[in-house]
C-alpha angles and dihedrals in degrees: 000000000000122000117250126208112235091230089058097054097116114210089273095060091036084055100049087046096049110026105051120151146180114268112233115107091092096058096044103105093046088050089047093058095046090049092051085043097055084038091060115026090035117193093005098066085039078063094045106047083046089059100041092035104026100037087227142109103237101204098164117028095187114063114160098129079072107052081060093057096051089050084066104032102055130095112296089229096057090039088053088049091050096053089043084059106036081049089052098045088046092054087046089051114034078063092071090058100132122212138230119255141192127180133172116234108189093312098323109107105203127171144161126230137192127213119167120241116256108237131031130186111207120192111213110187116227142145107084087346097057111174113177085167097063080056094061085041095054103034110042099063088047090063093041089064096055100255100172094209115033105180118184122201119202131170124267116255137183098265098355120248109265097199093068093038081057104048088045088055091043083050095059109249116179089200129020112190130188106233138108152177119031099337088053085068095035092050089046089042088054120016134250133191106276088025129087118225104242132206101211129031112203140157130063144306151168112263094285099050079050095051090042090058089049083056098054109036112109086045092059125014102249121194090236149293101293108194117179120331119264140206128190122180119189097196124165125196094289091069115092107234098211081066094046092042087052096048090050088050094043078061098046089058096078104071140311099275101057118117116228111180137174138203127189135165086218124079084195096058088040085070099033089060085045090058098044090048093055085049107051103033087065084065091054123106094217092040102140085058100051091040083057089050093049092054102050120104094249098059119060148116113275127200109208119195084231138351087254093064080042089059090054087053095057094045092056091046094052087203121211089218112030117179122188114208106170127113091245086046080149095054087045089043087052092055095041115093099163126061133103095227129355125216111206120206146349086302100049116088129178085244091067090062097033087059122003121005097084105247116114125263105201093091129167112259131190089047100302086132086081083078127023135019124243124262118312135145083286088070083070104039135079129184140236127205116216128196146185136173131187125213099272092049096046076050100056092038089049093090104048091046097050099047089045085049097049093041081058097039104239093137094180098050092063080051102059087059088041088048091063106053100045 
């Protein structure tokens, strides 16, 4: 890996760093067909993509009777981390609880009100990607909210992995099912047998858990399309750069498609954060992986004039993970409108939020934090507004309805205000 200077990026490396997507247009068709197929033929093509896809004979899709085993079954010390983080996550969450309001505005009450949605689908990835954590992440301020039904959907294993049974069933889950992949989002969108028809689909996924969600969206309400995971840090002189190589590394961990930048006002730490990055990724377990992310197009070490034109940068790239490493990280925080979720300081990876800080890990990507959040108890409400006018209001009002009414033609409406007054 070499540094680049900002002012040299030419329009194709501007390209692969700031219009990333997700991936999925190629696969589209194929999701498409698995989707109709569980649509139609319910539980018995679940069965079927788990065998062809999975490698595995699905008997019982339900199985939540064994997410509560493996609560119990697993090692005491990762049942005791779970708790400490889905303690953590609820505390986070169950601070976001909006409340109900009502004002009264010159004789017009007028008010908001929040109720959760009913039921929730949750994807919680398995198999060789196992994530217990993105159930706590999913499911938890689900729960928070008030969702009567959380379901959780995770691929079938053999056997199946018992760390993420168990966090599902720490999270709270009301229904655990054994499924995966595409037909995982098509079996919660409509409905099998064994399956609950869900309102809302959230939580990650590889490409085809993403497609499957653009499929099926309009059918059932999704968070958003999540493509590979992303990881910008702004750092100036004062980071150390062992802290920042180890956090782009940390990202690239996750598969060869995931993005690890760095921007930094200083050419010398550029190459101090190079070096360390050669050094400690030879010492990684997955380092071939990493090595392939940090290679991509999307993932380098960046030299900006200034940390203004940094900022800029950063604002463009709209980064999932954004950690601010300078000495002044308040006054950056402060100029900065688009990240999924911000790291402040030397002490503040991007691991604390992804387990155990509180914060949510199911973040946008490709820019999408331009424009929405990441998951929060917002994802399972949904408001109500409330109004009530007395006589005087519905009078001094009377004007401004009727000839607005009128200007739009909607003769009756202008009535239903006159109606009221003869």
């Amino acid at each position: 890996m070499n540094t680049k200077d900002i002012a040299d990026l030419g329009p194709d490396e501007r390209r692969a760093l700031f219009d990333r997507d997700a991936g999925i247009e190629s696969i589209r068709s194929d999701v498409r067909d698995i989707i109709e197929r569980v649509r139609d033929e319910g539980d018995v093509a679940v069965r079927e993509f788990s065998r062809e896809f999975d490698d595995v004979e699905v008997g019982n899709i339900d199985i939540t009777d064994e997410a509560e085993r493996a609560y119990e079954e697993i090692d005491a010390d990762v049942r005791e981390a779970i708790e400490d983080a889905a303690d953590n996550i609820r505390e986070f969450h169950e601070a976001q609880l909006p409340d109900d309001w009502r004002e009264t505005f010159d004789g017009r009450e007028l008010g908001r009100r929040f109720r959760p949605i009913e039921r929730v689908g949750v994807y919680a990835p398995g198999g060789t990607a196992a994530y217990p954590s993105s159930a706590l992440m999913g499911v938890i301020p689900a729960k928070v909210a008030g969702v009567e039904q959380v379901a959780v959907a995770t691929p079938p294993g053999d056997p199946q992995n018992t760390i993420t049974l168990a966090a599902i069933h720490a999270a709270g889950a009301d229904r655990v099912y054994r499924v995966g992949g595409a037909q995982a989002i098509g079996a919660m969108a409509y409905g099998t047998e064994q399956i609950d028809r869900v309102q809302k689909v959230v939580g990650p996924g590889n490409r085809w858990v993403t497609a499957a969600k653009a499929e099926v969206q309009g059918e059932v309400a999704i968070d958003f399309l999540a493509g590979p995971s992303e990881l910008l840090v702004l750092a100036d002189d004062s980071a150390d750069p062992r802290y920042v190589a180890s956090d782009m590394i940390a990202q690239a961990e996750h598969d060869e498609n995931a993005s690890a930048v760095t921007v930094t006002d200083d050419a010398a730490f550029a190459e101090a954060v190079v070096e360390e990055i050669d050094q400690q990724t030879g010492e990684r377990e997955r380092k071939d992986v990493i090595r392939a992310a940090l290679d991509n197009d999307a993932s380098g070490v960046f030299v900006a004039r200034s940390m203004s034109e940094g900022l800029l940068f950063a604002e463009e790239y709209a980064a999932e993970h954004l950690s601010i490493q300078v000495e002044n990280d308040e006054e950056l925080l402060n100029r900065i409108e688009s990240a999924g979720s911000v790291f402040l300081g030397p002490y503040t990876p991007v691991a604390a939020g992804d387990y155990a800080s509180g914060t949510n890990h199911v973040l946008p990507t490709t820019g999408l934090a331009k424009i929405t959040g990441g998951l929060s108890v917002d994802t399972f409400v949904r408001s109500t507004t409330v109004q009530r006018l007395d006589e005087g209001a519905l009078d001094s009002l009377s004007g401004t309805i009727t000839t607005l009414a009128e200007a739009e033609g909607l003769e009756a409406h202008a009535e239903s205000v006159r109606k009221r007054f003869e």
